[in-house]
N, C-alpha and C positions, 0 to 999 in steps of 0.2 A: 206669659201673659199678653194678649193682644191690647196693643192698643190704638183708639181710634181718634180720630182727629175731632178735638172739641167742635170745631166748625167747618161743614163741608156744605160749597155752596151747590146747589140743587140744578137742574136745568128748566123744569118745564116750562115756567116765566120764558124761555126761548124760545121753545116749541108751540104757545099757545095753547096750551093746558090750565086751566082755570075751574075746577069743579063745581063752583058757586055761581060765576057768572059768566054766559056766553059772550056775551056784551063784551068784559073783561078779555076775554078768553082770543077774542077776533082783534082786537086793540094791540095785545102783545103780540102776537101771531105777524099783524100787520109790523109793528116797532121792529120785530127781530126777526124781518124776512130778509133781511142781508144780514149775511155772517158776519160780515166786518162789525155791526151794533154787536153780537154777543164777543166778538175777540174784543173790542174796548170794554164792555162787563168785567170779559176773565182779566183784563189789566187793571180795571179798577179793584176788582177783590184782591187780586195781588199783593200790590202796592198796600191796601191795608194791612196785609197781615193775612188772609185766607191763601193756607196753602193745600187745600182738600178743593178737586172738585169732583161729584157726581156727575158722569154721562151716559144717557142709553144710550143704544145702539142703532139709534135708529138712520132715517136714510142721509140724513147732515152730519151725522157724528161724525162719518167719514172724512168729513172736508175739515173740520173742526179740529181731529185728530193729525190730520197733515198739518194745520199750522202750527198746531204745539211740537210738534215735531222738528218741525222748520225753524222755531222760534225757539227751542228749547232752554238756551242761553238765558233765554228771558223772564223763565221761570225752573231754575235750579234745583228749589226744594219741591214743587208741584207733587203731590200724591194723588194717582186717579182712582175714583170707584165706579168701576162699571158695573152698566145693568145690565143685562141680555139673558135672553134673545128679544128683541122687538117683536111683542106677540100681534101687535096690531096689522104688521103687511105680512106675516103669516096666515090669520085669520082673513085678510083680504085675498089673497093668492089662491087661499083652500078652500074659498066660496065662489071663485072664478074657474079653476081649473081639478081643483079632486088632489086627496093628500100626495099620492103616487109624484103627480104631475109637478107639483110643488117640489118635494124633494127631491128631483131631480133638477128641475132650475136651479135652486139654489143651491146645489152644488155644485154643478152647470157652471154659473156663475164665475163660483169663486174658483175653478180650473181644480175643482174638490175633487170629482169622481174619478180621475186616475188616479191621484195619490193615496186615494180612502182602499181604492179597489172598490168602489162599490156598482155594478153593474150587474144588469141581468137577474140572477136568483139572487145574486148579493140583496139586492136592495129588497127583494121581495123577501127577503129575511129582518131584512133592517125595521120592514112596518110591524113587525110584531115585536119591537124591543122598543119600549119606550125610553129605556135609560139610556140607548145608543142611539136613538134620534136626538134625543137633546143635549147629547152631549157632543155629537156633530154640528149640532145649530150653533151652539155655543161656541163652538172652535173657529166657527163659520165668522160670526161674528167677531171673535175677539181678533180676529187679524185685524182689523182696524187700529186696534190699540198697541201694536206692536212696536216696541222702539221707548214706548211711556212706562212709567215708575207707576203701574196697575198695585194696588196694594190691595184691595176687596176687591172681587166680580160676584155680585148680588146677583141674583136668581129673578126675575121679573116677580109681580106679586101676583098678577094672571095664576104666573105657572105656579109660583109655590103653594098658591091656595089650593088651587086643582089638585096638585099631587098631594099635596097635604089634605083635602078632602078624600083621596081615592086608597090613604094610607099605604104609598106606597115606599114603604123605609128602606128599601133597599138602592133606590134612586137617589134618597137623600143624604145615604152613606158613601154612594159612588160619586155623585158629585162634589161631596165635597174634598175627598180622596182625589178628584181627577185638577181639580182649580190648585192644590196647595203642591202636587206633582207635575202638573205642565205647564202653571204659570208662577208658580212659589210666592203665591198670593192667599189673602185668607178669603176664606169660600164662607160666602152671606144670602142670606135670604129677605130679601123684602115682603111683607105680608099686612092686610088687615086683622091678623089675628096673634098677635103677640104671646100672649098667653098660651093660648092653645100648639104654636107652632113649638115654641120652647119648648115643653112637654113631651110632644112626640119628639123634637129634637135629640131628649136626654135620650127620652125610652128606648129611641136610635141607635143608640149610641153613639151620634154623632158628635166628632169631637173639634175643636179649637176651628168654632164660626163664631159668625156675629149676626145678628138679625136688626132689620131697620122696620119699624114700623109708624104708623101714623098715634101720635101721643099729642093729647090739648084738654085744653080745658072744659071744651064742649065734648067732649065723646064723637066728636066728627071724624066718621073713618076709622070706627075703634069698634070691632068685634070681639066678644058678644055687647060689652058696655065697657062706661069708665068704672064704674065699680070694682070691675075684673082687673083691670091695668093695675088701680091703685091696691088693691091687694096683692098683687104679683108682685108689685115693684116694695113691696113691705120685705122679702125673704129674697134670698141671699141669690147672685146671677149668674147660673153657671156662662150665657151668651152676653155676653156684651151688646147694649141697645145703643142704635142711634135714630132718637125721636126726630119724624118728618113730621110736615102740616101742623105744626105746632101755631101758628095763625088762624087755622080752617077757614084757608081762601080768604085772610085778611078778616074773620070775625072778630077774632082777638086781640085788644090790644098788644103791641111789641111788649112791654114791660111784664103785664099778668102772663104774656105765653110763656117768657123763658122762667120767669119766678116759678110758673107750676111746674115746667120740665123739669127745672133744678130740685123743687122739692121732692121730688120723686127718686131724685139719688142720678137722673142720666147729667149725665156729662159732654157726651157726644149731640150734635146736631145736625138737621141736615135743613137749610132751608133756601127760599126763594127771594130772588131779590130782582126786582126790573131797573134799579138805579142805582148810582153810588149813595145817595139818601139813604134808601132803604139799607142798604150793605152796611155802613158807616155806623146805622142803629142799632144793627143788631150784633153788630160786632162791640159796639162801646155796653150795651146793657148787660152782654155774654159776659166780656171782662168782666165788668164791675161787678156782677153778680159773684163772681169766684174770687173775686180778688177779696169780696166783704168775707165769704163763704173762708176762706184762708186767714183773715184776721182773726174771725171768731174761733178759727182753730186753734191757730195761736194763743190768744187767750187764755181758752179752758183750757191748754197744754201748761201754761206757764205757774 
């Protein structure tokens, strides 16, 4: 049985990622353009109790992952979930220079193309296998995390949706066969579509993942609707959920957003926090939600 950490703090509050507001969006961005503001974050979620964090992979993760590394002492129990591949300087690289040209940078890069063997007709076989391009992207990027206690490596939602629209199930069999083989970590998929991705997941046959999707009160970020979620989450789970945006970019009150998660049966979270304030709330409303959720079990057991 997987299981996932009740509370896993989020990053993009570091990145400046705000989908609601730009405003918002440019303020954090500006907060945590020195690394140093998110290492005091990751000490302050610590210290409370948060020992999950989400990281993509993007171009800071890098420096981020050196210091947990460096520091490690410092946080013992830490379990990582990474995302990758960062589709965004992918999509910038492949509007500036052509797919070809990409893939070879970035393997380039990371000193990839002798160890892969990939050169010459290599590579010009590799652009017609999409499951071996991404699963090189993916390798690409997870050396960053190397040395870290990685427990999920989620699949960006970019990607999953894409392949998950293009039904290609044999990509989503080999992926998750390749993360639970070369990193002995559980292989997860991040998506707008919860529902639907579970579905093809079983029909897959794909086995022992977990999936994170965006789960609230408003239906923000929830394909096709909340109607859909809250019927899915009526019948039994063969994937394990961990509800994000549970806030929708701060529309939601703290209190009503974990009450409706919880009533939905997730247990897992994933959310954002720009202060020890905000951490401190949503770590004490999480508890007490379950700890009432455990008395009343108690109860009608007794």
């Amino acid at each position: 049985m997987i299981e996932l950490d009740d509370l896993i703090l989020g990053d993009n509050q570091f990145f400046g990622i705000n989908h609601m507001s730009q405003q918002k969006a440019q303020e954090l961005a500006e907060r945590f353009n020195d690394t140093s503001e998110i290492v005091h974050a990751y000490h302050a979620a610590y210290d409370m109790g948060i020992r999950a964090f989400m990281l993509n992979s993007n171009d800071r993760a890098a420096e981020i992952c050196d210091y947990l590394r460096a520091n490690a002492d410092q946080f013992p129990e830490l379990g990582m979930y990474a995302s990758v591949p960062y589709p965004h300087k992918y999509a910038n690289l492949v509007a500036e220079k052509g797919v070809i040209a990409t893939l070879q940078e970035v393997l380039a890069e990371r000193s990839a193309m002798s160890l892969l063997g990939l050169a010459g007709s290599g590579l010009s076989m590799l652009t017609g296998d999409v499951t071996k391009i991404m699963t090189i992207l993916v390798d690409v990027e997870m050396s960053m995390f190397r040395d870290l206690n990685v427990k999920v490596v989620y699949l960006q939602n970019i990607i999953t949706d894409l392949l998950l629209g293009l039904a290609l199930r044999d990509f989503f069999v080999a992926y998750s066969r390749h993360i639970r083989k070369r990193y002995n970590a559980t292989p997860g998929f991040l998506t707008m579509n919860v529902p639907r991705l579970a579905a093809f997941l079983e029909s897959s046959g794909v086995e022992e993942s977990v999936i994170c999707g965006s789960v609230n009160k408003l239906g923000y970020l929830m394909s096709p609707d909340k109607a859909a979620y809250e019927e899915y989450f009526t019948r039994p789970q063969k994937y394990p959920v961990t509800a994000m945006s549970i806030y929708a970019s701060g529309a939601i009150p703290a209190a009503e957003a974990i009450a409706y998660v919880r009533q939905l049966g997730i247990q897992s979270i994933m959310f954002g926090a720009s202060s020890r304030d905000h951490m401190k709330q949503t770590i004490e409303l999480a508890r007490s939600l379950d700890e009432k959720e455990m008395e009343q079990g108690v109860r009608r057991n007794a």
